[in-house]
N, C-alpha and C positions, 0 to 999 in steps of 0.2 A: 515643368518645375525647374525653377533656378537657384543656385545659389552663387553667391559671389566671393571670392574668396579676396582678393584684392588685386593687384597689376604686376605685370610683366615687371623682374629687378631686371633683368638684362633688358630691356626694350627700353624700362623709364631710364636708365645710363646713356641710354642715346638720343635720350629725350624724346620720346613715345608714350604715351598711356594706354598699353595694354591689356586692357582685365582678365583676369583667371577666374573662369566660373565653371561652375558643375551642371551641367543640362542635364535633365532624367531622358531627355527622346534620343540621347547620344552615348550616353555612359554605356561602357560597356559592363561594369563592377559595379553595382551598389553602395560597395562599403567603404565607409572615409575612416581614417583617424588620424586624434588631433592628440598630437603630440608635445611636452611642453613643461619645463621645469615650473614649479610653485608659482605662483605671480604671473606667470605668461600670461596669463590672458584665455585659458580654455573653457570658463564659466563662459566670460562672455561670450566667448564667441560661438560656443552653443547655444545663447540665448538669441543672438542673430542669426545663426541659421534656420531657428524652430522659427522666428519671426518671415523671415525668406522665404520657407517651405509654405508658411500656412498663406503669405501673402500670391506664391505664383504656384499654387495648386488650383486644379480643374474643379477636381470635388472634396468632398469631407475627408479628411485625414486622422490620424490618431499617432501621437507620438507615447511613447513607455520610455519613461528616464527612470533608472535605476541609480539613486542617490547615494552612494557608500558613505558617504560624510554629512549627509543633512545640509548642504548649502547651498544647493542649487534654486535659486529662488528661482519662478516665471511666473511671468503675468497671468493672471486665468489659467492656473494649473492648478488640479484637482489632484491633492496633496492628502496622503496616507497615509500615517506611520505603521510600519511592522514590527514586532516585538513576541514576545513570549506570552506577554499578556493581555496581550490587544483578544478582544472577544471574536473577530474575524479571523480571514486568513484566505488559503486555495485549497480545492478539495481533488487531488490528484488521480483522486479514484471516479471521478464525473466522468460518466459513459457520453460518447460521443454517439445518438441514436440513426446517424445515418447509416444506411446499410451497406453504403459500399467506402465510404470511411471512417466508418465507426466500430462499434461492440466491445465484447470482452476480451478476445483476443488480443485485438491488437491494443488494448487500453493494459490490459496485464504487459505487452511486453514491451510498453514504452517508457511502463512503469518500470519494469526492471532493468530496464538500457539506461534510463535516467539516472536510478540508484545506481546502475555502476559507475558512472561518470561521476556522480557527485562525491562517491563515498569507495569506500575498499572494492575492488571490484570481487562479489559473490562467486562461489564454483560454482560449478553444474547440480551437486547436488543441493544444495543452498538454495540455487534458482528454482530448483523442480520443487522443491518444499514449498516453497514463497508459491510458486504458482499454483499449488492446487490448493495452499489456504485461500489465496486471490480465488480461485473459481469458486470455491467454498462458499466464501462470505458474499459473495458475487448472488450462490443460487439461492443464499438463503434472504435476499433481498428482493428474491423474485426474477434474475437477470437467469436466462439460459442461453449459453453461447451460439445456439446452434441457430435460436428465433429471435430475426431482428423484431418482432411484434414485440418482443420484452424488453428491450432495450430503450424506449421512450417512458420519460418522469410523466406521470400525471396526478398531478398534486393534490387530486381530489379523489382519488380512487385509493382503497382498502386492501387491503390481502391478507391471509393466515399467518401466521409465523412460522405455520412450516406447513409443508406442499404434501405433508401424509407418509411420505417414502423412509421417514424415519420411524412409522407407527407412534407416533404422539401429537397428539392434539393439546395445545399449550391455552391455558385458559388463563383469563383475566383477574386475578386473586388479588384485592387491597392487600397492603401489609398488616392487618390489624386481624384479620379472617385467615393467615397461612394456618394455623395451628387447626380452623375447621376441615378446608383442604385439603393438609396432611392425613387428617382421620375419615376423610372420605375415600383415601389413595390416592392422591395427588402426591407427585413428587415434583423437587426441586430439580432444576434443571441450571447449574452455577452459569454455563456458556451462555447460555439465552437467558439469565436471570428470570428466569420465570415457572411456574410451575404447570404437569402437563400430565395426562393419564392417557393409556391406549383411548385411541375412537371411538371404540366399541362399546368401552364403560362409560361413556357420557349420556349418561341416562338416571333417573332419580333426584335425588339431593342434591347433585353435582353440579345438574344444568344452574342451579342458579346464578354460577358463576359465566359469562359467555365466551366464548371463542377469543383468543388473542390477537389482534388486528395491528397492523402499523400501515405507516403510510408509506408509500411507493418512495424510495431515495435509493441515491447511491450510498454505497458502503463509505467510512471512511478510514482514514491510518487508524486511529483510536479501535474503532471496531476491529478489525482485522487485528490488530494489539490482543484487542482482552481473547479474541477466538484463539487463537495462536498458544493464548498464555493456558486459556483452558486444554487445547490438544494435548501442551508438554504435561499440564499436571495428570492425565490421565493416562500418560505414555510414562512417569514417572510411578507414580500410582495405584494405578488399575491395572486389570488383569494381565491384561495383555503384554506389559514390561516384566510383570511378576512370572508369567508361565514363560515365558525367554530367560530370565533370570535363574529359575529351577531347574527346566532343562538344560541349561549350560552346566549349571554344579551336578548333575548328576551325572553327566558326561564325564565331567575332569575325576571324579569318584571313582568313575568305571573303568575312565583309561588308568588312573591311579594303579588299582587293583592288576587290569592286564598286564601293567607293566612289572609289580613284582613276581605275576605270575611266570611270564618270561625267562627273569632271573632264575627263579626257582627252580625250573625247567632245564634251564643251562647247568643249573650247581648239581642235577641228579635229581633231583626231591620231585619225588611223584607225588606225595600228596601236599600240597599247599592249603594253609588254612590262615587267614588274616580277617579275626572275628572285629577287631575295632571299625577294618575298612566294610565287610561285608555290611557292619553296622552303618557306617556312614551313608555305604548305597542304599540300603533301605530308607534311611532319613531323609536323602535327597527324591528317591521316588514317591515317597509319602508325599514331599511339601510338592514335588511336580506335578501328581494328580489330584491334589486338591487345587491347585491352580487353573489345570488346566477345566478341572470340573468347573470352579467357578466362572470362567472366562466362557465357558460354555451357558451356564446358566445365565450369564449376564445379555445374552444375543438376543436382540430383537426387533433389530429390521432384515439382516443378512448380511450387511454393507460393514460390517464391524472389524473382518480382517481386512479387507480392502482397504477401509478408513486409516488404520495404523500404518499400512505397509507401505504408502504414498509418499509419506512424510520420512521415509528412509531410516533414521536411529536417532533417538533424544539432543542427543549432540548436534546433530545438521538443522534440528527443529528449534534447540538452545539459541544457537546461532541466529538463528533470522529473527527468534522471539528479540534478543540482542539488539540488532538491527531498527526493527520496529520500533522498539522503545526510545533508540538514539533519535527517529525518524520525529516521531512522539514529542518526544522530550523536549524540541526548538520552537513547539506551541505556533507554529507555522500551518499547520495545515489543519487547517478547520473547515465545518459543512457550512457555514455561514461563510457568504463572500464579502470584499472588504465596499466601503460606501463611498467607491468612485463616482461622479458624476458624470453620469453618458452623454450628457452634454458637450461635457470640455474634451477639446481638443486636445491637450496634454494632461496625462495619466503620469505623476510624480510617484514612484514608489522609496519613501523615505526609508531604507533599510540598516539607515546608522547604528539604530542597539543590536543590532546581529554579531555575529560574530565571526570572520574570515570563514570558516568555515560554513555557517549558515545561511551567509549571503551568496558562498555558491551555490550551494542544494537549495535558496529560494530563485535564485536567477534560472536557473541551470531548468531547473520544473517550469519556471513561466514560458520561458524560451521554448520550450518542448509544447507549450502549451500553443503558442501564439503561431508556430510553426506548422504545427497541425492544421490549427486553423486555415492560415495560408495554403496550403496543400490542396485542402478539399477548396477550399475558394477558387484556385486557378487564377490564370493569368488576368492581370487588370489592365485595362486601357490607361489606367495613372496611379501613383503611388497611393496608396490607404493605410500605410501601415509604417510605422518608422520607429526602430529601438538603438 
């Protein structure tokens, strides 16, 4: 592969012609750049090098021109716009099902290398939040990190909506029927939007409703969003924020207490008696054992304190719910891919309604994308690939 850049200035002064060209069997660097005030001339002469490349290439090529200004017209280029409201987009959470460069692992933490580069870089605990919602929504898609047999889409195949380990079996309820449902013991489930009874009790009345099914996919940002958003409301909430919340006050009550007892002890006074505090610790162990009662009463797969304790304190879990939603919000990453023609040799990605910031975290995620790719591809006899 050649490209020509033009001739020798010092040679044609001596009246020589030159030419200065880029050979792919000789470079030793890959990467050009073309440098050059307004009017220079660097449309065109990117349009003559894609012209160059596709003319003295071996075999099939594919160029990705990312357009920050919408002007780069070329000939037979399969032209994209991206926006917020384009129905498409990339799905950054697409499992790579090969086994030795694929899966969730490495798919979560390229994810989260990506997001620091594009966006604030996350702490540690930030990161380990993000990552066990990612394995999360990961298993409840059917993905187990551990079996690459899971890790392959097949479009045609069914699964439960949940694998049993949470003790609920989530059933198929129209919207019109929840209210018979409900009086059968069906309960709502906000996270999985759907409604679900122990195993056990699907028997009778109930069956008439069947089993919750979905089709094999990757998770995507959206999902991971609303799982995220349901963790914090039940971390805000539920039990579990509330008996942490009672036992702290009845801690501070009790050192309250210790502490003037202390005092008293210093000034002489053998008997101390501080009936408002003693009352207060009584109110606080009230509201703590019925807490912690209910928080017990509420358990039933076993996985309940574990669940909480992952996601670190509402705040580290605020934060990436945060994040998510910024991630969200650029209408960039959708389960629907955009309708390049695999045909064409040049893939235009028109990214002009973006915004400096969006157009990094879209470049930034593709690159990571096409890089991977390359990876596991290995070495090629000739160029296939050009951004």
């Amino acid at each position: 592969m050649r490209i020509t850049w033009g001739v020798d200035a010092a040679a044609k002064k001596a009246g020589q012609t030159v030419p200065v060209a880029w050979q792919s069997a000789s470079a030793i660097n890959g990467h050009v750049l073309l440098a050059g005030m307004t009017g220079a001339g660097k449309t065109y002469q990117l349009r003559r090098v894609i012209r160059e490349m596709q003319a003295t290439s071996d075999g099939p090529i594919r160029f990705h021109v990312f357009d920050v200004h919408g002007d780069i017209d070329i000939e037979g280029a399969s032209t994209v716009l991206f926006s917020e409201q384009t129905p498409y987009g990339f799905n950054p959470l697409r499992i790579n099902a090969d086994p030795h460069f694929g899966g969730i692992r490495r798919r979560v933490q390229e994810f989260i290398a990506t997001m620091n580069r594009a966006m604030r870089s996350m702490g540690t605990k930030q990161e380990a939040a993000l990552r066990n919602l990612l394995y999360d929504v990961y298993a409840r898609h059917g993905f187990d990190p551990g079996d690459p047999r899971t890790w392959r889409i097949d479009d045609q195949a069914a699964r439960l909506l949940s694998d049993g380990t949470d003790n609920r079996l989530y059933l198929d309820v129209p919207l019109g029927e929840k209210d018979e449902a409900k009086a059968l013991g069906a309960k709502w489930d906000p996270g999985a939007r759907c409604w679900h009874i122990v195993p056990t009790e699907y028997h009778g009345a109930i069956t008439r409703w069947p089993p919750k099914t979905v089709a094999r996919a990757c998770p995507t940002i959206e999902e991971v969003m609303h799982y995220a958003k349901h963790i914090l409301e039940m971390a805000f909430l539920g039990t579990g924020m509330e008996t942490i919340t009672a036992l702290e006050l009845t801690n501070r009550a009790a050192n309250a207490f210790q502490r003037k007892l202390l005092e008293a002890l210093r000034r002489g006074e053998r008997a101390f008696e501080d009936e408002k505090l003693n009352g207060e610790i009584d109110k606080c162990k009230d509201k703590a054992i019925a807490a912690f009662t209910g928080y017990v009463q509420s358990i039933s797969s076993g996985h309940e304190l574990a669940n909480l304790l992952k996601y670190d304190s509402t705040e580290v879990l605020k934060s990436v719910v945060d994040r998510l939603e910024n991630l969200h919000a650029t209408g960039l990453f959708k389960a629907t891919p955009p309708p390049f023609d695999v045909e064409a040799s040049v893939w235009r990605y028109n990214i002009r309604p973006l915004s400096m910031a969006e157009r990094k975290l879209f470049t930034l995620f593709r690159l990571e994308a096409l890089f991977a790719a390359a990876v596991q591809r290995g070495e090629q006899p000739q160029i296939v690939e050009v951004v």
